[in-house]
C-alpha positions in Angstrom: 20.9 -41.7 -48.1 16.9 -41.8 -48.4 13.8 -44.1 -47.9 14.7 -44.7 -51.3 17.6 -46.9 -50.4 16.4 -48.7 -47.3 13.4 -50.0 -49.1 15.7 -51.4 -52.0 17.9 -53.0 -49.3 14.6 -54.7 -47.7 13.2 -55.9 -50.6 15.8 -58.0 -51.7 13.0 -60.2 -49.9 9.8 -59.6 -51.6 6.9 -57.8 -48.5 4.3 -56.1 -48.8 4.1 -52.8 -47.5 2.6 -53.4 -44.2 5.7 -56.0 -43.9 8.1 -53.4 -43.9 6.5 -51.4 -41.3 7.0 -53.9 -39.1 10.7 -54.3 -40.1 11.0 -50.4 -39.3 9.4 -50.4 -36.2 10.7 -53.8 -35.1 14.3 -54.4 -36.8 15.9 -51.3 -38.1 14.0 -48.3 -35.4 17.5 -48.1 -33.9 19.2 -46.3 -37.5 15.9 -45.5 -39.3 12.7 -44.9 -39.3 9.0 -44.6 -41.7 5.4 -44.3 -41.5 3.3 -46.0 -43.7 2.5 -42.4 -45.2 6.4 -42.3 -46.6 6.5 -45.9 -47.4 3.9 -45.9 -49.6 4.6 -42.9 -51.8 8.3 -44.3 -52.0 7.0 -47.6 -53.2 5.0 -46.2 -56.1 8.3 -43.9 -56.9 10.5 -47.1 -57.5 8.5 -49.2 -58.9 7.5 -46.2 -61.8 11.5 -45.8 -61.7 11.5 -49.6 -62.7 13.5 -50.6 -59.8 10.8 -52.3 -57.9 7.6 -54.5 -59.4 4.7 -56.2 -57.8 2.3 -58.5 -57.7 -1.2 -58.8 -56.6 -1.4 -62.5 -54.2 -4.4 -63.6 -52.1 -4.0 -63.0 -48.4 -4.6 -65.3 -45.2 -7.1 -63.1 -44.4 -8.7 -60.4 -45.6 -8.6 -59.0 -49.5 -5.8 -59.2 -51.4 -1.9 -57.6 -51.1 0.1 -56.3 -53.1 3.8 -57.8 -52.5 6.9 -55.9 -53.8 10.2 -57.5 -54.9 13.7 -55.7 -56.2 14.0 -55.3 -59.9 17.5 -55.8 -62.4 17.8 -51.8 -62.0 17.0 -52.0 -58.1 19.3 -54.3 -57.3 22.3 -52.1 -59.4 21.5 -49.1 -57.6 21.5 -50.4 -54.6 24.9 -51.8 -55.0 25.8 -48.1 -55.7 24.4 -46.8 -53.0 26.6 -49.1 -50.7 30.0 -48.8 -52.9 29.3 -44.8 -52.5 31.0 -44.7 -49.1 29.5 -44.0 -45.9 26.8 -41.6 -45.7 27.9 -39.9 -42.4 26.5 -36.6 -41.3 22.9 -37.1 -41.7 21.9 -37.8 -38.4 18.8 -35.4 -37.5 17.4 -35.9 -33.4 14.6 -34.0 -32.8 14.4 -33.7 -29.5 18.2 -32.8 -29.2 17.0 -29.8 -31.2 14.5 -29.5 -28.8 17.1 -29.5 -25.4 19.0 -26.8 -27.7 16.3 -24.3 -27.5 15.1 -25.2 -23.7 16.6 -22.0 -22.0 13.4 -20.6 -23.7 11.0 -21.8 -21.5 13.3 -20.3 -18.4 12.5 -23.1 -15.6 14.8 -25.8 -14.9 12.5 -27.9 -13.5 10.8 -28.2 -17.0 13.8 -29.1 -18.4 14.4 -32.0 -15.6 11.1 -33.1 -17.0 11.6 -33.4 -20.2 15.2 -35.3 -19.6 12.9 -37.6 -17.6 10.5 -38.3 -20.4 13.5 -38.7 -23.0 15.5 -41.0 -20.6 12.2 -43.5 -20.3 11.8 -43.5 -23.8 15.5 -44.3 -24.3 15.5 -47.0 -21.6 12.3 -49.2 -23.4 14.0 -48.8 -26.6 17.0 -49.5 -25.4 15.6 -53.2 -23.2 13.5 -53.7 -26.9 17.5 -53.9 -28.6 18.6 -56.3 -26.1 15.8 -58.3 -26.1 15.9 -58.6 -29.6 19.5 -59.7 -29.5 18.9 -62.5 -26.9 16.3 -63.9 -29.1 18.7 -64.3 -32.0 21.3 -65.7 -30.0 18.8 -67.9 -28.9 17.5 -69.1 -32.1 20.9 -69.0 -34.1 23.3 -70.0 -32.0 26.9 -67.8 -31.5 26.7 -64.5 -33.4 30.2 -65.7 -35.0 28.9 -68.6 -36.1 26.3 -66.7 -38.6 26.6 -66.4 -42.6 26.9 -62.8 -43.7 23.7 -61.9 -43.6 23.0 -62.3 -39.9 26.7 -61.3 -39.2 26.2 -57.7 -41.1 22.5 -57.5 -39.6 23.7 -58.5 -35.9 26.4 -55.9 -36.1 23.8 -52.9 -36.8 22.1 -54.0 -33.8 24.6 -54.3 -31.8 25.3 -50.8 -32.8 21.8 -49.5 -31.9 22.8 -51.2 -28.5 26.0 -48.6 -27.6 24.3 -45.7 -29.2 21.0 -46.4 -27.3 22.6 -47.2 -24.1 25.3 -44.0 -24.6 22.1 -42.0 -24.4 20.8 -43.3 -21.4 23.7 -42.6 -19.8 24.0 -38.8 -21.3 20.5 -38.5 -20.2 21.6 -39.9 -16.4 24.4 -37.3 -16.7 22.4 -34.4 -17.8 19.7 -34.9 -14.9 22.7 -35.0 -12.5 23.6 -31.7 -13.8 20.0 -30.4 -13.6 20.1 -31.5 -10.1 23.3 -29.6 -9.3 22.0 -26.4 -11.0 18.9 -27.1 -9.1 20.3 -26.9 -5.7 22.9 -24.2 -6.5 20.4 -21.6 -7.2 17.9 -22.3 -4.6 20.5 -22.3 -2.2 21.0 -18.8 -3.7 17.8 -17.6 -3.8 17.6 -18.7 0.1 20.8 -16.7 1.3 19.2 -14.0 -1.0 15.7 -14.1 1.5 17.7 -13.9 4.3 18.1 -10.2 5.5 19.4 -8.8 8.3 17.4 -7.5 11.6 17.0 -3.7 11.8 18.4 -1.9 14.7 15.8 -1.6 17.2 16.0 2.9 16.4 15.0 1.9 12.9 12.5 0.0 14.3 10.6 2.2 17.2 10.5 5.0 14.6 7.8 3.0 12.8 6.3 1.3 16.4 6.6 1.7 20.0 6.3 -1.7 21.8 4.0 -3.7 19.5 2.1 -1.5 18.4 2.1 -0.3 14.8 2.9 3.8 14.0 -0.5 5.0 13.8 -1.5 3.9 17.4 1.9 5.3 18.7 1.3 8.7 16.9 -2.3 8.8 18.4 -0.9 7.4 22.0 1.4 10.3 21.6 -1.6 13.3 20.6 -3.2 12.2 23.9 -0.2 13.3 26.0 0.4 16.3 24.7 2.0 18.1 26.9 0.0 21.3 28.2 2.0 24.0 27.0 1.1 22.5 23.5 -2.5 22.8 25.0 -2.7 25.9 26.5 -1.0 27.6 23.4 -3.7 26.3 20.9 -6.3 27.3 23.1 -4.4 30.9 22.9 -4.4 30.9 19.2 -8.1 30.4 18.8 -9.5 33.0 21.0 -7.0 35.5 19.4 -9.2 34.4 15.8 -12.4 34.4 17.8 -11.1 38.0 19.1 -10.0 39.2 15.4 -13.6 38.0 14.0 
């Protein structure tokens, strides 16, 4: 499946090009996506393949637009294109790639973060999908009650709606886990900090009442005992002597 085949689909309606970015980024986000910068090139690539044409028409405001409209050999391949089979397998999300590699970074908390972020994002698109199914049901009446067009078209949305609200819940699921992780190893890392109190022998080695070593060792100089004294007195008068 490619641009390609999305724009044929679309076209079966003549737009212009800034007409089906709105489609993409109103009607079909939930299952595909383009920039102007994709659409554009793809629309010159049809139309010199003969499968779209266009026509310059004045504008409501503005200059002039070019509208495109499906040709004899557009229309036939995309009927190919949907008697091919599903496409299945091409599904390509970024920022699952992204989660993937996260370990990289080494700091949960970042990860919790970006969950965060995804799970907002997730939760507008997904409220954008329901709101756009209430306004249909509001303006056409019981989804079962539509001609195949709106019932093929409802069904894609409703679609987007499980997959977009199956990843809100994944991403509720994975910040639950985060959370668990979380606690686990700071509860770790606390036990961890946590060592035991030396015996006091350990401790008056290094100080003697609050005092720190050095005091104690000078405390202790001061009290020599006099033997200690008397013999270093001895020693130097026996250099002296000997000089």
């Amino acid at each position: 499946m490619s641009l390609d085949h999305i724009l044929l689909g679309l076209l079966r309606d003549p737009a212009t090009g800034y007409a089906l970015k709105r489609t993409f980024s109103e009607r079909i986000r939930h299952f595909w996506s383009a920039e102007l910068s994709q659409i554009y090139p793809s629309l010159k690539r049809l139309e010199r393949r003969r499968m779209l044409r266009s026509r310059i028409e004045p504008s409501p405001k503005g200059p002039n637009r070019k509208v495109y409209a499906l040709t004899k050999e557009g229309r036939e391949e995309l009927l190919r294109w949907l008697r091919s089979g599903p496409s299945v397998g091409t599904e390509r999300f970024a920022y699952l790639a992204q989660l993937y590699f996260m370990d990289a970074i080494g700091d949960l908390r970042e990860t919790r973060a970006f969950m965060t972020e995804l799970r907002a994002h997730l939760a507008a698109w997904l409220a954008q999908l329901e709101s756009l199914e209430q306004e249909l049901i509001a303006a056409h009446g019981n989804p079962e009650s539509y001609g195949d067009a709106g019932f093929h078209r409802f069904a894609t949305l409703r679609m987007g709606i499980h997959s977009i609200g199956s990843k809100v819940a994944w991403c509720d699921e994975t910040l639950a886990a985060i959370e668990r992780r979380v606690a686990s190893r700071s509860g770790t890392e606390a036990a961890a900090g946590t060592r035991p109190r030396e015996p006091e022998t350990v401790a008056g080695e290094r100080q003697v009442g609050d005092r720190s070593g050095v005091e104690a060792a000078a405390e202790s100089h001061r009290h020599e005992p006099e033997t200690m004294t008397g013999r270093r007195r001895t020693m130097a008068g026996e250099r002296e002597g000997r000089s």
